[in-house]
N, CA, C and O atoms as a GROMACS GRO file, in nm:
protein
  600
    1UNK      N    1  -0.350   6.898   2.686
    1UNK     CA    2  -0.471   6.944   2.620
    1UNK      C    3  -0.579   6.835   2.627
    1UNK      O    4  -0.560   6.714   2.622
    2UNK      N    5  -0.727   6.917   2.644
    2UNK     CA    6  -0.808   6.768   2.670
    2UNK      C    7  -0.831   6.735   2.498
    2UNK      O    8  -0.808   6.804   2.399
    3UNK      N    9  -0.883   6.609   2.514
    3UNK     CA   10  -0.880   6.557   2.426
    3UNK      C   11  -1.038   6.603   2.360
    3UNK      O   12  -1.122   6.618   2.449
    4UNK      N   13  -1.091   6.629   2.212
    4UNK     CA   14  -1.227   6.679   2.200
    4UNK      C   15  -1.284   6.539   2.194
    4UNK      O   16  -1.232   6.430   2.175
    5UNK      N   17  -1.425   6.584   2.219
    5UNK     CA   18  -1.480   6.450   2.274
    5UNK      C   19  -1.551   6.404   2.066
    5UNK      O   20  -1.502   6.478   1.981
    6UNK      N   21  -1.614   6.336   2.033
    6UNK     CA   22  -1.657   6.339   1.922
    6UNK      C   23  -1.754   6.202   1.951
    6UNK      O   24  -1.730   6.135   2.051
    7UNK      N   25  -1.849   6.170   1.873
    7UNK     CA   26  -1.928   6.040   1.865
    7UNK      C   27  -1.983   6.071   1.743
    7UNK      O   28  -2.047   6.165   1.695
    8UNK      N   29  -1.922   5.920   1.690
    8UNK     CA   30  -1.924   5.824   1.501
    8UNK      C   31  -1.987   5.744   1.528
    8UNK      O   32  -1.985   5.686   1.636
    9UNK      N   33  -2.102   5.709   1.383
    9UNK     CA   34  -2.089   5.600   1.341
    9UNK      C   35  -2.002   5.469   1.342
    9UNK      O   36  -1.926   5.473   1.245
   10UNK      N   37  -1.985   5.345   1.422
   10UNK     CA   38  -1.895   5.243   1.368
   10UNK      C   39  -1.925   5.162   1.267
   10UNK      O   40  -1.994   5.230   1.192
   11UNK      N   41  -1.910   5.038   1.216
   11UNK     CA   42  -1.932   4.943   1.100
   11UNK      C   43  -2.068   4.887   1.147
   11UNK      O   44  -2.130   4.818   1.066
   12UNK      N   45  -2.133   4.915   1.295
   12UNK     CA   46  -2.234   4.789   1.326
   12UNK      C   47  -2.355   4.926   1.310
   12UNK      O   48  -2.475   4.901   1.318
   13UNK      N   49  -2.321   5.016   1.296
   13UNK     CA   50  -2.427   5.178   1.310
   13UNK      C   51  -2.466   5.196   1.453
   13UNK      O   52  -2.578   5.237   1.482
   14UNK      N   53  -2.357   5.159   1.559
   14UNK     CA   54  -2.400   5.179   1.661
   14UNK      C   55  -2.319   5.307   1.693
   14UNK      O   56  -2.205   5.307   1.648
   15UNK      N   57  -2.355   5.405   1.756
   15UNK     CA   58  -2.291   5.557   1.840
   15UNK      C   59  -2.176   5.507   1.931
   15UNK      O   60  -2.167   5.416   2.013
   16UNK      N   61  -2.092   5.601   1.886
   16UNK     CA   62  -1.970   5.552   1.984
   16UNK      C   63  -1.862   5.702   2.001
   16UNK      O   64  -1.833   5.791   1.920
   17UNK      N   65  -1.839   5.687   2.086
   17UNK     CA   66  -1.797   5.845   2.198
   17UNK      C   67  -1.693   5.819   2.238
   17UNK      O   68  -1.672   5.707   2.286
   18UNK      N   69  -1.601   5.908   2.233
   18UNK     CA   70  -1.448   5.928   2.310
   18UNK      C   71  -1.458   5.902   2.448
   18UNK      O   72  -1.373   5.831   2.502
   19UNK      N   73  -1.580   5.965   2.531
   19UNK     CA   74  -1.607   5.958   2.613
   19UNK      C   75  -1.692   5.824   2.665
   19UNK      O   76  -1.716   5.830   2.786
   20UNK      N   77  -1.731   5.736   2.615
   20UNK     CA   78  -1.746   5.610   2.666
   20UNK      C   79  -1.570   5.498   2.692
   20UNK      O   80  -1.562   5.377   2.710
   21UNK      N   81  -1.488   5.574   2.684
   21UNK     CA   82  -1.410   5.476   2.716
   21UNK      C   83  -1.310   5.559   2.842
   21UNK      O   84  -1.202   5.524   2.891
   22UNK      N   85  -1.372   5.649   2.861
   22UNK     CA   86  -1.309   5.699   3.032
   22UNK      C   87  -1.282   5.610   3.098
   22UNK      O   88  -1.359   5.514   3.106
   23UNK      N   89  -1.138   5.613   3.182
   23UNK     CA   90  -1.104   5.538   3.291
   23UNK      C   91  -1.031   5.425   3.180
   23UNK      O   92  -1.026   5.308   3.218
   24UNK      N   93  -0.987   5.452   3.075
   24UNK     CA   94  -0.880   5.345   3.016
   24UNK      C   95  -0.824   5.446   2.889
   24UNK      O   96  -0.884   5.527   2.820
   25UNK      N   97  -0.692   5.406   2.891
   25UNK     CA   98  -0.633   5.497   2.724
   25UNK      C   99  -0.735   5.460   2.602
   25UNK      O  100  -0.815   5.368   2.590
   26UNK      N  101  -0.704   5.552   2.531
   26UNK     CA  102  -0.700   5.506   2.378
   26UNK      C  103  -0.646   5.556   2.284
   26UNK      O  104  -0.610   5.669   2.316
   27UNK      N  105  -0.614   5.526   2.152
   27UNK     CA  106  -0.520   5.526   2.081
   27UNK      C  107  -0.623   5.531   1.950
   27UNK      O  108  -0.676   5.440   1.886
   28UNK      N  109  -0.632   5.694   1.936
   28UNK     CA  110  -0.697   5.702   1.805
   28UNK      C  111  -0.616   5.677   1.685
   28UNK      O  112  -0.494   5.691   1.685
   29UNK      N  113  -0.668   5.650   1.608
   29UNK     CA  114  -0.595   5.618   1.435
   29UNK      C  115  -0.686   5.726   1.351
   29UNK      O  116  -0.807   5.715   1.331
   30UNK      N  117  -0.579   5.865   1.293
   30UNK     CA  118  -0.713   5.914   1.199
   30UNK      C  119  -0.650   5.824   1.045
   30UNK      O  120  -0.527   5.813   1.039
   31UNK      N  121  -0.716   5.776   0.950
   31UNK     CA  122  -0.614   5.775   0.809
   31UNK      C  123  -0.726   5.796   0.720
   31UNK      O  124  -0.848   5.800   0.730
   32UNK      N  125  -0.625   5.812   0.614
   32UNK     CA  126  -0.696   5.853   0.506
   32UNK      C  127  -0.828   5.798   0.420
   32UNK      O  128  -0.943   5.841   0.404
   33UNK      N  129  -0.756   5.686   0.373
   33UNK     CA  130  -0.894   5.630   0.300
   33UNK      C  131  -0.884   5.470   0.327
   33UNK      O  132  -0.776   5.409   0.328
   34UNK      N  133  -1.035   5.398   0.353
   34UNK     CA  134  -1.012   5.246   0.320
   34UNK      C  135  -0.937   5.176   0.224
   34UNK      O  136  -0.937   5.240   0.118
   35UNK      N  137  -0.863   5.054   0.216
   35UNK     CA  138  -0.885   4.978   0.092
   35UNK      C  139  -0.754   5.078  -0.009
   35UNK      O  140  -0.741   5.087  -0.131
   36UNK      N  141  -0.680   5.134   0.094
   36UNK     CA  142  -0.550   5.178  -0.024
   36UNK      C  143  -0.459   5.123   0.088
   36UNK      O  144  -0.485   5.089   0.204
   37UNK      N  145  -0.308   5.124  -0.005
   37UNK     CA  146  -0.181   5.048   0.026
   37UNK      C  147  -0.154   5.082   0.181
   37UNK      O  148  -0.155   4.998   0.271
   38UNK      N  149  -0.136   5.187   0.192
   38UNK     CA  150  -0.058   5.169   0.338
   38UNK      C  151  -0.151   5.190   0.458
   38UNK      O  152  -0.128   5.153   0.573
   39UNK      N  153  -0.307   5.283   0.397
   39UNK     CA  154  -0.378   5.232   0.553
   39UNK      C  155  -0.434   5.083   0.575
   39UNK      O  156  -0.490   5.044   0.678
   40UNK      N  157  -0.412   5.015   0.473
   40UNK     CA  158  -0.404   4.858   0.505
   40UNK      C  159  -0.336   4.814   0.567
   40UNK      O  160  -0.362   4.723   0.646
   41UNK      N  161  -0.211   4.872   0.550
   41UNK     CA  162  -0.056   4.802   0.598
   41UNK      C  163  -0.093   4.854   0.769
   41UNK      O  164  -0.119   4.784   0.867
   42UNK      N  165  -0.084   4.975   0.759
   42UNK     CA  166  -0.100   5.059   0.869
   42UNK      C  167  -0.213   4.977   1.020
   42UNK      O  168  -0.190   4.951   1.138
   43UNK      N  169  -0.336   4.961   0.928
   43UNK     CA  170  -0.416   4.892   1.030
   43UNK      C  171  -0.391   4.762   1.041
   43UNK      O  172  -0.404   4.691   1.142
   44UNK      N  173  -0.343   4.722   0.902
   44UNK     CA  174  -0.337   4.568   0.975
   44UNK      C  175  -0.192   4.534   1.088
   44UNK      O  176  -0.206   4.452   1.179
   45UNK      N  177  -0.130   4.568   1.078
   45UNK     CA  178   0.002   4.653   1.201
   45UNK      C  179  -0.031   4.587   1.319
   45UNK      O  180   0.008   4.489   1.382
   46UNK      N  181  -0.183   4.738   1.334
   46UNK     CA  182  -0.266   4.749   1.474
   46UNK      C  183  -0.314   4.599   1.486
   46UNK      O  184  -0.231   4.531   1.547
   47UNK      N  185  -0.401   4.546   1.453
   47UNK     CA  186  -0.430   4.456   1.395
   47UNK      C  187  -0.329   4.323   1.458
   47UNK      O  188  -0.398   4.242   1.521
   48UNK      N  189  -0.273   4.308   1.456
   48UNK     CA  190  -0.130   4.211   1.438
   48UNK      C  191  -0.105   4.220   1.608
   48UNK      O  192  -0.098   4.119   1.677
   49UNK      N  193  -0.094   4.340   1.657
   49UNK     CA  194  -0.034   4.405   1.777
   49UNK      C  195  -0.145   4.417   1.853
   49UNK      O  196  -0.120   4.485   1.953
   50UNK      N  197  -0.279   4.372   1.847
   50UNK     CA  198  -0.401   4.435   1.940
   50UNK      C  199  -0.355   4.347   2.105
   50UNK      O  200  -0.415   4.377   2.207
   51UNK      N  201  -0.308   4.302   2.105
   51UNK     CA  202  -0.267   4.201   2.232
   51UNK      C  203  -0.161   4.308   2.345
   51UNK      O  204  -0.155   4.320   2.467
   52UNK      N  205  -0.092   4.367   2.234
   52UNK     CA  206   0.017   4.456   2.325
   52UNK      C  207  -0.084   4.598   2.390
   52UNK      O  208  -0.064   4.647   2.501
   53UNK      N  209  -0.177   4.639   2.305
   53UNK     CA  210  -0.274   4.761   2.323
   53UNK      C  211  -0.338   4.702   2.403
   53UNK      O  212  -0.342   4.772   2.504
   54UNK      N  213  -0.416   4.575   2.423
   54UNK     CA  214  -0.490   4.519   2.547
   54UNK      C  215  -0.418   4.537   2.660
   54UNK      O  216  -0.472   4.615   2.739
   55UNK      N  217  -0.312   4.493   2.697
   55UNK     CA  218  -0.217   4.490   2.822
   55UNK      C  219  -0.167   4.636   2.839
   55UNK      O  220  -0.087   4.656   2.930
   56UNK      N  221  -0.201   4.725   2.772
   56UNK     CA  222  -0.148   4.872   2.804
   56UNK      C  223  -0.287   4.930   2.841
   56UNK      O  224  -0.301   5.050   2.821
   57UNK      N  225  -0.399   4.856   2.896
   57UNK     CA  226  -0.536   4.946   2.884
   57UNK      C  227  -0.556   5.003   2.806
   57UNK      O  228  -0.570   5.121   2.835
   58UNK      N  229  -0.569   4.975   2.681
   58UNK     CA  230  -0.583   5.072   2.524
   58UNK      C  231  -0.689   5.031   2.429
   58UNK      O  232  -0.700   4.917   2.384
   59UNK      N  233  -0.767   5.134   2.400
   59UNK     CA  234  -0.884   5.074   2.343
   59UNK      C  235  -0.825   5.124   2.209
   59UNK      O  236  -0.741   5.212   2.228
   60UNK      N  237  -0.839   5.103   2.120
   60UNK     CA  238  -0.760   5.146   1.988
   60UNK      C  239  -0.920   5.183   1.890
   60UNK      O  240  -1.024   5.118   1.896
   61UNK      N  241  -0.887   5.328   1.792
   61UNK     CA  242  -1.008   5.317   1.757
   61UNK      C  243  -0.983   5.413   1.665
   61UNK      O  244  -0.956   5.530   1.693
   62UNK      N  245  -0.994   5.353   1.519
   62UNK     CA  246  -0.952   5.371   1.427
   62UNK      C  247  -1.048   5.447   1.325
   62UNK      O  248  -1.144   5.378   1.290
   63UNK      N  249  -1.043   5.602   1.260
   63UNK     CA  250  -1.119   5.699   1.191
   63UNK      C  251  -1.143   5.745   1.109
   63UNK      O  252  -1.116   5.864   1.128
   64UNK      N  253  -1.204   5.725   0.960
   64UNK     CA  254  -1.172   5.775   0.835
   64UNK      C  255  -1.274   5.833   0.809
   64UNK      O  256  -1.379   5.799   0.862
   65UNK      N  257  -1.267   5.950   0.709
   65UNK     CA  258  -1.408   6.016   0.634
   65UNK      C  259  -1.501   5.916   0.552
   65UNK      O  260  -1.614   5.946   0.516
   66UNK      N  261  -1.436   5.782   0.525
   66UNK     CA  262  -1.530   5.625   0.454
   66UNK      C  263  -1.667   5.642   0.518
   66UNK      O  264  -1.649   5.719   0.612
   67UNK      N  265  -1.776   5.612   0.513
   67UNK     CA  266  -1.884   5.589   0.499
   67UNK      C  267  -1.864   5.450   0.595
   67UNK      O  268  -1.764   5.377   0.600
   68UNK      N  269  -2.008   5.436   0.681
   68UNK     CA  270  -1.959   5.320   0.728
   68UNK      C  271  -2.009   5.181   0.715
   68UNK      O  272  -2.033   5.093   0.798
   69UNK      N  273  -2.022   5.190   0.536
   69UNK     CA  274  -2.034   5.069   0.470
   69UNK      C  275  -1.914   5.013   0.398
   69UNK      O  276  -1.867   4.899   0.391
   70UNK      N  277  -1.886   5.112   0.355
   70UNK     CA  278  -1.723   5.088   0.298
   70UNK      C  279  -1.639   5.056   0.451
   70UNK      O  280  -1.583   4.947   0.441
   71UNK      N  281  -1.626   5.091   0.530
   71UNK     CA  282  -1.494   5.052   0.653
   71UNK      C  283  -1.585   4.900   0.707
   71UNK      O  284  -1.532   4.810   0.774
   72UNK      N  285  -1.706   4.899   0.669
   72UNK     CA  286  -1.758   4.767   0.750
   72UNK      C  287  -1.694   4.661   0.625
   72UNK      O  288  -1.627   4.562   0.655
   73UNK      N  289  -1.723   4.694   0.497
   73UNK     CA  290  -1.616   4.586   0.410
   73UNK      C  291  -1.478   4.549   0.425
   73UNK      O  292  -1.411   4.445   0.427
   74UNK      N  293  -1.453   4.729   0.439
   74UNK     CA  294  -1.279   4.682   0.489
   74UNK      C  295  -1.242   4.642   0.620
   74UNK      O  296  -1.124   4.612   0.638
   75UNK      N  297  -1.316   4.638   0.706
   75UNK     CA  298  -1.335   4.580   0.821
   75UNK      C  299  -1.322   4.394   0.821
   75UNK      O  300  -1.232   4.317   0.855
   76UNK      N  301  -1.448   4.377   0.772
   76UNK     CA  302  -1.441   4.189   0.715
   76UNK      C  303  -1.328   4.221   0.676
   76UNK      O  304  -1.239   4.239   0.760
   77UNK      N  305  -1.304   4.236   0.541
   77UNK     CA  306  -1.214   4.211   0.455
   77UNK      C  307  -1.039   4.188   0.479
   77UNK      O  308  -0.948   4.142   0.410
   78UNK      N  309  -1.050   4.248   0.615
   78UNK     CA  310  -0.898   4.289   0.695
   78UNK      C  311  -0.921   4.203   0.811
   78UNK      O  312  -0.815   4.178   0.867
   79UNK      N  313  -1.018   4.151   0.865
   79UNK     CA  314  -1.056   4.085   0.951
   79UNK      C  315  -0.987   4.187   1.102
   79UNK      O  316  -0.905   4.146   1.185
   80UNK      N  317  -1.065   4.347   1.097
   80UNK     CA  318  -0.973   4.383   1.195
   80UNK      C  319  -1.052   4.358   1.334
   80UNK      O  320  -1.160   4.300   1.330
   81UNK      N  321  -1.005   4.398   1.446
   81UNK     CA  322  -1.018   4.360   1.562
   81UNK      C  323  -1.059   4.476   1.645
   81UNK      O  324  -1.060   4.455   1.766
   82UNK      N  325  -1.099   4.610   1.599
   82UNK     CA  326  -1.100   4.695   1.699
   82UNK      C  327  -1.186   4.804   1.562
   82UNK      O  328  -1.179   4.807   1.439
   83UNK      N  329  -1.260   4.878   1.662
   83UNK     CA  330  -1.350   4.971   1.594
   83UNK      C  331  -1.320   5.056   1.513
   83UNK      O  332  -1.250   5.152   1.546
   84UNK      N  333  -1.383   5.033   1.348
   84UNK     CA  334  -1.378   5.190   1.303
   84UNK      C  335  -1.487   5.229   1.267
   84UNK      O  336  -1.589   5.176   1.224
   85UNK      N  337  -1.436   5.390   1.301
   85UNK     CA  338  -1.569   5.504   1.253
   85UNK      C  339  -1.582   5.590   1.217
   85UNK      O  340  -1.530   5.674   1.291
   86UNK      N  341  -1.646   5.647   1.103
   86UNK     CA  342  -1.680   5.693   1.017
   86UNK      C  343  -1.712   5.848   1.052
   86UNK      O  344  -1.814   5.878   1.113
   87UNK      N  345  -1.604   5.959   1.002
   87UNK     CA  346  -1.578   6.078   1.039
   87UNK      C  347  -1.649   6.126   0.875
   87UNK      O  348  -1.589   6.207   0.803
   88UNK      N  349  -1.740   6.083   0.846
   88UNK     CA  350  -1.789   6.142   0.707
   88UNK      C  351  -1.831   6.233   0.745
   88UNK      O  352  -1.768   6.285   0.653
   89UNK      N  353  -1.891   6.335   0.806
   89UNK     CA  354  -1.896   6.513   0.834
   89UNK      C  355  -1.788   6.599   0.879
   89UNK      O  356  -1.799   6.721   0.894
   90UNK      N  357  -1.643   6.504   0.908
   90UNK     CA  358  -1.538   6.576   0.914
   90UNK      C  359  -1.538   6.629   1.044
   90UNK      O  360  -1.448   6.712   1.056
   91UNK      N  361  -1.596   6.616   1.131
   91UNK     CA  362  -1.610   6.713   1.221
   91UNK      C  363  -1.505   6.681   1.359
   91UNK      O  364  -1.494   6.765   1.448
   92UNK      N  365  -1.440   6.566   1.362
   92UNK     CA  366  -1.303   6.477   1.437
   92UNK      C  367  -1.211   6.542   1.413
   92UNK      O  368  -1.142   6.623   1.475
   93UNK      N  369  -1.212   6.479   1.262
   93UNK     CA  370  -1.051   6.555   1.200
   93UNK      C  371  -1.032   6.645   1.191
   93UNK      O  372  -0.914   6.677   1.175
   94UNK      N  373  -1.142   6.755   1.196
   94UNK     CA  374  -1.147   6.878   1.163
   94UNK      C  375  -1.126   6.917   1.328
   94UNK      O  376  -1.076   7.026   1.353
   95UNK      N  377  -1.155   6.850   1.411
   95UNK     CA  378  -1.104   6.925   1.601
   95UNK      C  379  -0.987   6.873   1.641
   95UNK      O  380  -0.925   6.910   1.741
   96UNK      N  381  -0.948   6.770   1.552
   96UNK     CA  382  -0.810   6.700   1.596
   96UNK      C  383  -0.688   6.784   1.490
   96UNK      O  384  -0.568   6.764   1.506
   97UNK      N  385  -0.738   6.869   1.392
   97UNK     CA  386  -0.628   6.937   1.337
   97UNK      C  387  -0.586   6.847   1.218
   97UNK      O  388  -0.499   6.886   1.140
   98UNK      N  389  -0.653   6.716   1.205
   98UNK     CA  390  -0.604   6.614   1.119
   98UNK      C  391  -0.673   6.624   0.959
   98UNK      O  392  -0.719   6.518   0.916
   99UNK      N  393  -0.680   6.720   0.889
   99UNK     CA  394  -0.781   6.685   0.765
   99UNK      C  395  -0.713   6.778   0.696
   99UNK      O  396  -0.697   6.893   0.734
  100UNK      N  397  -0.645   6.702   0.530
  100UNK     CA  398  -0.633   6.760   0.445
  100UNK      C  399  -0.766   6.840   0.355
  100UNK      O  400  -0.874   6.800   0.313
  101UNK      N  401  -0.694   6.975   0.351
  101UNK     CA  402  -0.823   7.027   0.254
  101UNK      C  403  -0.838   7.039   0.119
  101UNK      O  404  -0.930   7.090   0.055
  102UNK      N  405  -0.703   6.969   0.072
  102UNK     CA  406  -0.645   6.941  -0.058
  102UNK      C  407  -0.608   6.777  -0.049
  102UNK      O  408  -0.591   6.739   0.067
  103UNK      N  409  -0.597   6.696  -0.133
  103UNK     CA  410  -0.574   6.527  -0.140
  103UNK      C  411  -0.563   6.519  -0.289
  103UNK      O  412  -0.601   6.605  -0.369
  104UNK      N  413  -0.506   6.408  -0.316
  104UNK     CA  414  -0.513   6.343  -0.410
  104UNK      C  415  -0.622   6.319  -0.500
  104UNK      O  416  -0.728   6.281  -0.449
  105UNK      N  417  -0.616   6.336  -0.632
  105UNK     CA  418  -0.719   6.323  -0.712
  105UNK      C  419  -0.801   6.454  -0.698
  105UNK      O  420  -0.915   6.459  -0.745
  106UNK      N  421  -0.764   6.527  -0.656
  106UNK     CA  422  -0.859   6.675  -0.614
  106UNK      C  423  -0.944   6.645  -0.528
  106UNK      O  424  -1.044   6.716  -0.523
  107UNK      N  425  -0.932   6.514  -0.418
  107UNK     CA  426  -0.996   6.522  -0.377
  107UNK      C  427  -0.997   6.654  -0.200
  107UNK      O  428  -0.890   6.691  -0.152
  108UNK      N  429  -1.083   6.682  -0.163
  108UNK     CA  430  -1.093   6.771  -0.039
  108UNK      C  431  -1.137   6.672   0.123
  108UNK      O  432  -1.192   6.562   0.127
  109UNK      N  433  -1.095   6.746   0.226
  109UNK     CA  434  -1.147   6.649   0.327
  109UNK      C  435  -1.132   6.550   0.383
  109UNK      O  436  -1.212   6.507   0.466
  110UNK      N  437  -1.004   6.482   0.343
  110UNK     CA  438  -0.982   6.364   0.382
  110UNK      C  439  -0.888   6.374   0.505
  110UNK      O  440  -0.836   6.479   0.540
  111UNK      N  441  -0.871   6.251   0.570
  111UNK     CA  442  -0.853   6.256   0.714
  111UNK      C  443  -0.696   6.260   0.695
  111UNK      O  444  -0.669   6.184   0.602
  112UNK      N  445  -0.555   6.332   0.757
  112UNK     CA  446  -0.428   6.304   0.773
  112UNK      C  447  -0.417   6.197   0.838
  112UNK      O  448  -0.509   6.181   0.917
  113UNK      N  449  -0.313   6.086   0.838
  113UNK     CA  450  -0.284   6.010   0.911
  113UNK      C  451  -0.218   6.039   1.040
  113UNK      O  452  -0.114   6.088   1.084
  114UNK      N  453  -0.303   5.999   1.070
  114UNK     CA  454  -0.270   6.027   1.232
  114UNK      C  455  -0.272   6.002   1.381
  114UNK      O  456  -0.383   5.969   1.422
  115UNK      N  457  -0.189   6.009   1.461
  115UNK     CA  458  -0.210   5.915   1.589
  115UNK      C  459  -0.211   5.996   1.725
  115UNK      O  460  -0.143   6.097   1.741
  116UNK      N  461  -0.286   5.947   1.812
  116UNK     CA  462  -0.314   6.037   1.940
  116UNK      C  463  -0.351   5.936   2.050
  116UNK      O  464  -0.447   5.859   2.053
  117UNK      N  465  -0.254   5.954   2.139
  117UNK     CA  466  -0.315   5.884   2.282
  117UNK      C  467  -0.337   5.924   2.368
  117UNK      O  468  -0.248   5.967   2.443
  118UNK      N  469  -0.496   5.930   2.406
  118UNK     CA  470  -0.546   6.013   2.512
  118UNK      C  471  -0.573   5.922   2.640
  118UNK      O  472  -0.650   5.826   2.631
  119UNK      N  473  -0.516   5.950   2.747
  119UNK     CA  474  -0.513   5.857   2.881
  119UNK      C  475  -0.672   5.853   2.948
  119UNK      O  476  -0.779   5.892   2.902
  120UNK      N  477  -0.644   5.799   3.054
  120UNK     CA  478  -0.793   5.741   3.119
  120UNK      C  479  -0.889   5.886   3.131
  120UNK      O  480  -1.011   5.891   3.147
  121UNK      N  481  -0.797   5.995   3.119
  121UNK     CA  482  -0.846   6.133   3.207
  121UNK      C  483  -0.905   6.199   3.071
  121UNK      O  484  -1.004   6.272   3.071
  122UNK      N  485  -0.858   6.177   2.998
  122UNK     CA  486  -0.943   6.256   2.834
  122UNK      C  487  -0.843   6.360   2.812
  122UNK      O  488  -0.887   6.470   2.781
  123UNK      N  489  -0.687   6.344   2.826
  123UNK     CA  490  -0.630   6.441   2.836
  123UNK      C  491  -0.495   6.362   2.727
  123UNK      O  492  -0.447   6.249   2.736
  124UNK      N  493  -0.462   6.476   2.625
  124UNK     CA  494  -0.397   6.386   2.500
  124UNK      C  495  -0.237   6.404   2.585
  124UNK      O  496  -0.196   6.497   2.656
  125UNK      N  497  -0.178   6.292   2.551
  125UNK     CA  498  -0.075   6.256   2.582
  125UNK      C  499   0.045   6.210   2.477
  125UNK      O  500   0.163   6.210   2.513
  126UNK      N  501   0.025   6.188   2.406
  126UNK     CA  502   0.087   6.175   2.253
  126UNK      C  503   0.046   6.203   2.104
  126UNK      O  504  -0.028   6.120   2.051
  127UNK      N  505   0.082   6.300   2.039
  127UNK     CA  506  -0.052   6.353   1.901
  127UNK      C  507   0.113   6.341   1.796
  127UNK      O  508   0.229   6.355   1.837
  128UNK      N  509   0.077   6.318   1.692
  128UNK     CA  510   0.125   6.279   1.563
  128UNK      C  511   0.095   6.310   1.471
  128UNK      O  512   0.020   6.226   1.420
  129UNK      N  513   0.118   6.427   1.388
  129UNK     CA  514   0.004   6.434   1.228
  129UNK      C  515   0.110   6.446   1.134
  129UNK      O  516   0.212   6.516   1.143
  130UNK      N  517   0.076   6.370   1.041
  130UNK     CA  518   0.156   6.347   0.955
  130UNK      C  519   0.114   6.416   0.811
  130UNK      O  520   0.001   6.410   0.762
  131UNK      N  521   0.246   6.492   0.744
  131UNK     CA  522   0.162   6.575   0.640
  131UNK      C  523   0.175   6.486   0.526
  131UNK      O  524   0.122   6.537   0.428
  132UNK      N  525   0.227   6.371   0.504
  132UNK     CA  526   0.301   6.268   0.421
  132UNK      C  527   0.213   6.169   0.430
  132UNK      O  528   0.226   6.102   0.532
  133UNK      N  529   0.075   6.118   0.313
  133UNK     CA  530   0.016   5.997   0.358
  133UNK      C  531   0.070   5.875   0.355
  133UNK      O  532   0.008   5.773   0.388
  134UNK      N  533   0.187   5.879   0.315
  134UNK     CA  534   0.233   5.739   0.261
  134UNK      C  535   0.384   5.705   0.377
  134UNK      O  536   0.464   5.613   0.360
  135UNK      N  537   0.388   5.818   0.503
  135UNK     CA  538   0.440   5.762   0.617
  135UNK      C  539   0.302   5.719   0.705
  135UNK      O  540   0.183   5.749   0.692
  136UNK      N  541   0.385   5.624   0.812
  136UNK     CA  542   0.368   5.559   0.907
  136UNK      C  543   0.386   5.643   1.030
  136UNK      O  544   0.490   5.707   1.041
  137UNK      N  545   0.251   5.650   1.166
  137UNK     CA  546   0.294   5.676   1.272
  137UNK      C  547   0.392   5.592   1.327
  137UNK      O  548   0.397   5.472   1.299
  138UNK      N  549   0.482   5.656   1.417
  138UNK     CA  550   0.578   5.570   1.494
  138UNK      C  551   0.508   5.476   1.592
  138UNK      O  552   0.426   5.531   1.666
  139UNK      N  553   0.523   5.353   1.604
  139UNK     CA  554   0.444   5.274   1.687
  139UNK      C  555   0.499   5.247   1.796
  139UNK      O  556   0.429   5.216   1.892
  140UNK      N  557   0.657   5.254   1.808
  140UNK     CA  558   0.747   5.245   1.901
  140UNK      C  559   0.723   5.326   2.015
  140UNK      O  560   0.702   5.294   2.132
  141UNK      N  561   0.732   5.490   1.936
  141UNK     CA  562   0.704   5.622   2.022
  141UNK      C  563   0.544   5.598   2.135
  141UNK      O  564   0.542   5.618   2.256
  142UNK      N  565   0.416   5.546   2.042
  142UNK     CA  566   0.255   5.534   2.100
  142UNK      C  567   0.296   5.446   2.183
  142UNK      O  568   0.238   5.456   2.291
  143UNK      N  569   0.393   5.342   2.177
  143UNK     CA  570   0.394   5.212   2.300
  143UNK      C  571   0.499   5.300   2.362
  143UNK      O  572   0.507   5.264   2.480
  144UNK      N  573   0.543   5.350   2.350
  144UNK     CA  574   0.605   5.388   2.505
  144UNK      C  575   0.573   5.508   2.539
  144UNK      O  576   0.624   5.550   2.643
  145UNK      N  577   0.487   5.593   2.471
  145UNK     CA  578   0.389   5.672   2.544
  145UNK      C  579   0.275   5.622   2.651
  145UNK      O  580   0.226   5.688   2.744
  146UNK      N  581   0.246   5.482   2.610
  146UNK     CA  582   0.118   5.425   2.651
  146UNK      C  583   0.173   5.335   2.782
  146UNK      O  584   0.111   5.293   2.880
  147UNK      N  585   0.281   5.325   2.753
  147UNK     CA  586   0.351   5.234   2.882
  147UNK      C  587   0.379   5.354   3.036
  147UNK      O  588   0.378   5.337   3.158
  148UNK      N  589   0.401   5.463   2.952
  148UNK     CA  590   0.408   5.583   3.066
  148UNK      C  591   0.329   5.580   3.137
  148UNK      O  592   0.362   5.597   3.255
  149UNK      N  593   0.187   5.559   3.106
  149UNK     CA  594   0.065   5.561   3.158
  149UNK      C  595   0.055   5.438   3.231
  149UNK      O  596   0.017   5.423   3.348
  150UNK      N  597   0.080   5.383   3.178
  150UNK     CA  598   0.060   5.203   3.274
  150UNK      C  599   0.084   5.207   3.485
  150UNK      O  600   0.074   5.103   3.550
   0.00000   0.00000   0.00000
């Protein structure tokens, strides 16, 4: 399946497109919210591991409904290494199949955690949605999806 194309906001307010990274993987991250327990854990992971995603041609690029003043704090604040952007109109998660319409606190709209690796061609090659926010994508499974591609 091709992958839908989408262009966010990142932390710097610059436009950024699925489709500017043709001709290399990437490894979307949808999660839920900044600045809670496990999409901390979760990104800082990525974070930790951006060296292994470099050597697999993998641009890693990480998506929440946050605003992208809040992910530019949690951004510093995590000191992360790779782009996030700001799905505040929903309109990603909502083509990637990834968005609770019920959440916590009553809240609506928020992004499922979730992982997808779409190869150089824009064509998804590994998708993950998790109905459980407080699991983890398999990282094992995305690296050796991503090594297929290599």
């Amino acid at each position: 399946m091709r992958a839908p194309d989408f262009t966010l906001p990142d932390t710097e307010k610059n436009m950024v497109s699925l489709s500017d990274f043709q001709g290399q993987n990437v490894l979307i991250l949808f999660f839920p919210l900044a600045f809670t327990g496990v999409c901390t854990k979760e990104l800082c992971a990525t974070r930790d591991d951006i060296a292994n995603y470099q050597n697999l041609n993998t641009q890693v690029l990480a998506i929440s409904v946050d605003s992208p003043f809040s992910l530019g704090k949690f951004k510093e604040e995590q000191n992360l290494n790779f782009p996030l952007l700001s799905d505040f109109n929903r309109q990603a998660a909502r083509a990637y199949g990834a968005l609770y319409e019920e959440f916590v606190l009553g809240m609506q709209g928020v992004a499922k955690r979730s992982a997808f690796v779409v190869d150089k061609d824009g064509i998804i090659q590994y998708a993950e949605v998790l109905e459980n926010a407080g699991e983890l994508p398999d990282f094992e499974a995305i690296k050796a999806a991503l090594a297929e591609l290599s």
